[in-house]
N, C-alpha and C positions, 0 to 999 in steps of 0.2 A: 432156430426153430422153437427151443423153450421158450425164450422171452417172446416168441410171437403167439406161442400157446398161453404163456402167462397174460401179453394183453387182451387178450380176445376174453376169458376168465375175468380178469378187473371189470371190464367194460361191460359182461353181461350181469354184474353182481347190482341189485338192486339197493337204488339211494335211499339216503333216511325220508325224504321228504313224499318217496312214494307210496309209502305205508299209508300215512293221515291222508292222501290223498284219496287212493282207493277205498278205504275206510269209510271219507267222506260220502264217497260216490255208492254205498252201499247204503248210509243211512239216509241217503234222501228221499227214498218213497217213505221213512218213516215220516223226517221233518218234514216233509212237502206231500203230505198223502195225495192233494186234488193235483199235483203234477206228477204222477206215478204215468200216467200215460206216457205225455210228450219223455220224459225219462225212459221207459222201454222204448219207446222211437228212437232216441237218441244213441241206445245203447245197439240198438241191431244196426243202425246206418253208420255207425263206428265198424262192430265188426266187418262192415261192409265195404270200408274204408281201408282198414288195416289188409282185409284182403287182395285190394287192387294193389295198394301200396308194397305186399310183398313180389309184385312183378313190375310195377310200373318205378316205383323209387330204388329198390335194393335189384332189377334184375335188368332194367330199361325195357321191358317187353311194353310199347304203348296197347291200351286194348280200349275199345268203345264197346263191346260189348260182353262187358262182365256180367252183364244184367241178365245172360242165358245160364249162368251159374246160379244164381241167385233166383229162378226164378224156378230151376229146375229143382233144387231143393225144397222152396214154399209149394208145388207139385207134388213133389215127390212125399212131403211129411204131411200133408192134407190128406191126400188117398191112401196112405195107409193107414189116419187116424179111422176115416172114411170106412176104412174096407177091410181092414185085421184088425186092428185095436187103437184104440186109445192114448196111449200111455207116452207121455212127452218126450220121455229121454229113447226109448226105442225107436220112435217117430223122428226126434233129432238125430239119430244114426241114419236112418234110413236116408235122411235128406243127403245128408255129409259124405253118405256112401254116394249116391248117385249121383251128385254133382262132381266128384272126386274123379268117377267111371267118365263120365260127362268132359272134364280136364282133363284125362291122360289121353282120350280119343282126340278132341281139338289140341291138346299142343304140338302133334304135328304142324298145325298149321301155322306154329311161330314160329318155325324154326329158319323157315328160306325168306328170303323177298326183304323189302323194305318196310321202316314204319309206316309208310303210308298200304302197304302191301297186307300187315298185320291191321291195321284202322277197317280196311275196307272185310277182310275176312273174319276178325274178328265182331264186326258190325253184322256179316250177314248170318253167323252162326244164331245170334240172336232172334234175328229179323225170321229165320227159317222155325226154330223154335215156339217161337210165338204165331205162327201160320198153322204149325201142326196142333197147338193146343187149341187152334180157334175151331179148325177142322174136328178134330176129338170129339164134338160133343157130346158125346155117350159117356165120352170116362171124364174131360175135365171139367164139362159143363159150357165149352164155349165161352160166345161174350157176356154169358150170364153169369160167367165165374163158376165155382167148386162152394157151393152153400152147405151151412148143413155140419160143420167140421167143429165137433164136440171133443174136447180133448178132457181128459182124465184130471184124476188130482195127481200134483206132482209129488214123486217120490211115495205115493199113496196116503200123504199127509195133507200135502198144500195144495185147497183148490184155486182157482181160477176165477177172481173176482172183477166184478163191474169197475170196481175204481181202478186197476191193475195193478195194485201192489207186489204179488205173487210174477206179472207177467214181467214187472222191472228188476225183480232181484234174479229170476228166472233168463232173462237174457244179460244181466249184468256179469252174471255167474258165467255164462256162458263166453264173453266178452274176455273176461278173464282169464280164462282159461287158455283160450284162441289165443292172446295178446302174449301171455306167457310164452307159450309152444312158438308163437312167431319170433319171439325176443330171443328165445334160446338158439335157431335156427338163423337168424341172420347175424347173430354173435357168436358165430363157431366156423371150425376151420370151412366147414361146406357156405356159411353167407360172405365170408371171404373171395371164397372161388365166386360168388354170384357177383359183387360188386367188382371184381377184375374182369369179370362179363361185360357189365354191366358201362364198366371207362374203355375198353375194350376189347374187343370180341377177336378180332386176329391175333392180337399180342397173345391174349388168355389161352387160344387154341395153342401157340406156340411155343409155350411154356407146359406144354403138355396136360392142361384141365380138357375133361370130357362135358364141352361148351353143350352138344342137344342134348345130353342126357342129364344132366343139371337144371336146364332150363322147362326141360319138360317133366323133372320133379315139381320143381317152384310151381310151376304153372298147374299141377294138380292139386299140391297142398293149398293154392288160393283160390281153384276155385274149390275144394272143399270148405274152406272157409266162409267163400261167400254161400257156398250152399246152407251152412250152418244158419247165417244170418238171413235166408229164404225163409228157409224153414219157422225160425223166431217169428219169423212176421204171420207166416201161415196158422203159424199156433197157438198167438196168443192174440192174434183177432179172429179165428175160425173162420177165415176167409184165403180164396187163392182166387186170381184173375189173372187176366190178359196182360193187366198195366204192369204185374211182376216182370215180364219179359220187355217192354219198351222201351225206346232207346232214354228216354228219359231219366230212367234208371241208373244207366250207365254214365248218361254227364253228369247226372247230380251228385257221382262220388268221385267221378274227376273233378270236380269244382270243388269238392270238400276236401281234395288233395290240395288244390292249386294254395285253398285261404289255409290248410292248418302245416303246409308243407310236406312235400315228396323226401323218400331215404330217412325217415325216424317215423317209429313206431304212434309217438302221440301225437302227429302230424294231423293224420285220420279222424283219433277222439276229440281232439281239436277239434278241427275242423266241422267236423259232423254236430259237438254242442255248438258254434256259431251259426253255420247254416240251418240248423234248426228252429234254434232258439231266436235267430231272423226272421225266417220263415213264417214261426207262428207270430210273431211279435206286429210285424207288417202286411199279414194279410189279417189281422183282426183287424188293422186301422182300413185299409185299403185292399177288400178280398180281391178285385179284378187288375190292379198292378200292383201285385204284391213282386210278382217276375223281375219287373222294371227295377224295382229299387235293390234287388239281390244283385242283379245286371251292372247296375252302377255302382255298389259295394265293389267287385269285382275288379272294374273296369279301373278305380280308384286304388284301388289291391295293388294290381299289376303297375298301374303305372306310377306311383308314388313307392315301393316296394313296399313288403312285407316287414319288413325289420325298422325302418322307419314310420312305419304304422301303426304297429303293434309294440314297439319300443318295451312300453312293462315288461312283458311278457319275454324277451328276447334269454332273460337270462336261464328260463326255465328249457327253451331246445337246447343250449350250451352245456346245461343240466345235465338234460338228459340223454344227452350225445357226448358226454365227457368232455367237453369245452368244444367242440367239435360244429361249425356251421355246416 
């Protein structure tokens, strides 16, 4: 039992190589001011990432629609900028909270049936969510979206600039935080119990882990997360819509699982700067199939695999999984 306390300790202790890394990813809205934007994009569809990834990779719960966490949060921190105040970091709780309320109410519904059983309920969690906010249009404004959302200076220092400097270090920070609290959490004796869930579910029950009660933690703590990362998007474009809850949402961060890999934390940040950074890359050359060539990256992904594709890079998951594929 100590030396399995002691490896789970080794394994959450932070490498040398992650310092200058993080480091870096905090100076780039300086060195790169005209890409402060797509950088906040980058950083909220990470945390966005990391959030499915702590049910989807460390828990095996499959979900299509994560995008009612996520959308509930960018909702939830608009209208109260909207309607009590201001102020970013109150307005980020507020999101975090209710997507969190939002997560423990749905994880019942992970807990029976099959993955295809979780796909289709999880799908329509969403699908309902986004029907009730089109209905609302008194409080979310409908298909015209939630206009109008003026957010404060941050920390009552740093305002909210055109170029988004402030909005990249502001969900960088954020990212961090979240990526921390998830590292420490699936590196300790509870993300243990998830991934013996996770290879499986009858043995785990048998050895006496409390498999729905476990599993309907996880599944609150991510979708708090992803509410987190609603919320970022709500408030640092001063906008909330409809398209937050569409199923769109939801594949584009199971696809940013598939390219940056499922069961490690920088799978997600991975993945989220490549599909991005695609993204914008190839719909500036070709805006109307920009799809198509993300489609064929993919397709190429899968079928060539990921480690012979990405070869360079192979040594930094090993890294950062402690030699561990």
């Amino acid at each position: 039992m100590v030396g399995a306390q002691n490896s789970l300790l080794q394994s959450g202790r932070w490498r040398g190589w992650e310092y200058p890394l993080w480091a870096l990813a905090f100076a780039l809205p300086w060195l790169l001011p005209r890409q402060a934007l797509i950088i906040n994009e980058i950083a909220i569809v990470a945390l966005f990432a990391v959030a499915l990834d702590l049910i989807l990779g460390f828990s095996g719960i499959v979900s299509l629609g994560h995008a009612a966490f996520f959308g509930m949060g960018a909702y939830a921190a608009a209208l109260f900028a909207k309607l009590v105040m201001p102020d970013p970091l109150l307005g980020l709780l507020v999101g975090v909270a209710a997507a969190a309320v939002l997560g423990a109410v749905c994880s019942a519904t992970i807990l029976r049936g099959t993955d295809l059983t979780r796909l289709m309920v999880t799908l329509g969690v969403g699908l309902i969510l986004m029907e009730l906010a089109n209905k609302l249009d008194w409080l979310t404004g409908g298909a015209d979206g939630l206009q109008g959302v003026v957010m404060g200076s941050l920390l009552g220092r740093f305002d909210f600039d055109l170029g988004g400097q402030t909005a990249a270090w502001y969900s960088m920070s954020v990212l961090l935080v979240v990526f921390v609290v998830a590292r420490r959490l699936v590196r300790s004796p509870f993300g243990a119990t998830l991934k013996a869930i996770r290879d499986n579910r009858l043995r785990a029950m048998a050895v006496g882990i409390a498999v729905n009660s476990r599993l309907s933690l996880v599944y609150t703590v991510a979708a708090a997360a992803a509410g987190a990362a609603g919320a970022l998007l709500a408030q640092t474009t001063g906008f909330a819509s409809l398209d937050v809850f569409e199923f769109h949402r939801s594949a584009d961060v199971m696809l940013i699982l598939v390219i940056g890999g499922v069961g490690w934390l920088y799978g997600g940040v991975t993945g989220a700067i490549v599909f991005k950074l695609m993204q914008d890359f190839v719909s500036g050359i070709t805006p109307q199939y920009w799809t198509f060539w993300i489609g064929f990256f993919l397709v190429v992904l899968v079928s060539v695999g990921r480690e012979r594709l990405i070869r360079p890079w192979t040594w930094w998951r090993r890294a950062a999984t402690g030699g561990k594929t």
